[in-house]
N, C-alpha and C positions, 0 to 999 in steps of 0.2 A: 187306874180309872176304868170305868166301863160305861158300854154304851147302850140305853134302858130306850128301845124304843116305845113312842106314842101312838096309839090309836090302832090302824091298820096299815102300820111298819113293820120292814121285818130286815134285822140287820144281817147281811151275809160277807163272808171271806170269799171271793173271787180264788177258785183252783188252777194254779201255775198251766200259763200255755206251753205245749209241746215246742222244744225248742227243737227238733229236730222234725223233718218228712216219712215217714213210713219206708220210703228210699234209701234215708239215711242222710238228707241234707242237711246243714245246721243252718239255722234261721237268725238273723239278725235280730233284734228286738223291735226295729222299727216294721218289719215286713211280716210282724206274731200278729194274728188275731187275737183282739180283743177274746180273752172266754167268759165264754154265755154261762160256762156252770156252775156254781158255787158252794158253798157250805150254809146253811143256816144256823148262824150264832146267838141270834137272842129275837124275839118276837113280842108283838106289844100284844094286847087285851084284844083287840077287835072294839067292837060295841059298835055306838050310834056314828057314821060318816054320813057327811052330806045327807041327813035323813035319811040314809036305811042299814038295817041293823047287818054288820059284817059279822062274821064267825071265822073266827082262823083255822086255816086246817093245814099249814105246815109248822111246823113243833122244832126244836134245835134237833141240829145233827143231820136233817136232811140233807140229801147233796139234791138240789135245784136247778132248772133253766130257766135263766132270766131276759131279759130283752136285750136286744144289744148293745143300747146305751142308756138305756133309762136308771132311774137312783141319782145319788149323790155320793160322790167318794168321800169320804173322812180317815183321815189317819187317827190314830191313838196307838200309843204305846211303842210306836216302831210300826205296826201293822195296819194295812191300808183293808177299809172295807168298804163295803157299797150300802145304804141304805135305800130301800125298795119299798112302793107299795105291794101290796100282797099282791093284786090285780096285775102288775108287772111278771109275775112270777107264771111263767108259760108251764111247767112241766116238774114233776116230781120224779129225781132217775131214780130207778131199783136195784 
């Protein structure tokens, strides 16, 4: 199954939090921050929202910063992803 987003969505894979400190502590899973930054898996068209015309400008493969809670989690396949407005999408890393 895959997942074809609509409009000005853009579905991304959340990248594995650091389970360990730069120190070298090991982190429990309740004590991980959420990660902001992602993969971009699939992207819709853009076009007409809310009456004004969007343009997408991140494409698959980006690795992205997202807000810290915003989206929707959906499982498929075994793998959990986040679907985002584009607008939720703060930063493109290089």
């Amino acid at each position: 199954m895959t997942i074809k987003p609509l409009a000005d969505r853009v579905v991304v894979k959340l990248v594995e939090a650091e389970e360990k400190t730069k120190t070298g502590i090991i982190l429990t899973a309740a004590s991980q921050e959420k990660p902001q930054i992602a993969e971009v898996v699939a992207v819709g068209p853009g076009g007409l929202v809310d009456g004004k015309e969007v343009v997408m400008t991140v494409k698959v493969g980006d690795k992205v910063i997202t807000s810290k809670y915003s989206g929707t989690e959906v499982k498929c396949d075994g793998t959990e992803y986040n679907i985002v407005r584009q607008s939720d999408i703060l930063a493109i890393v290089e």
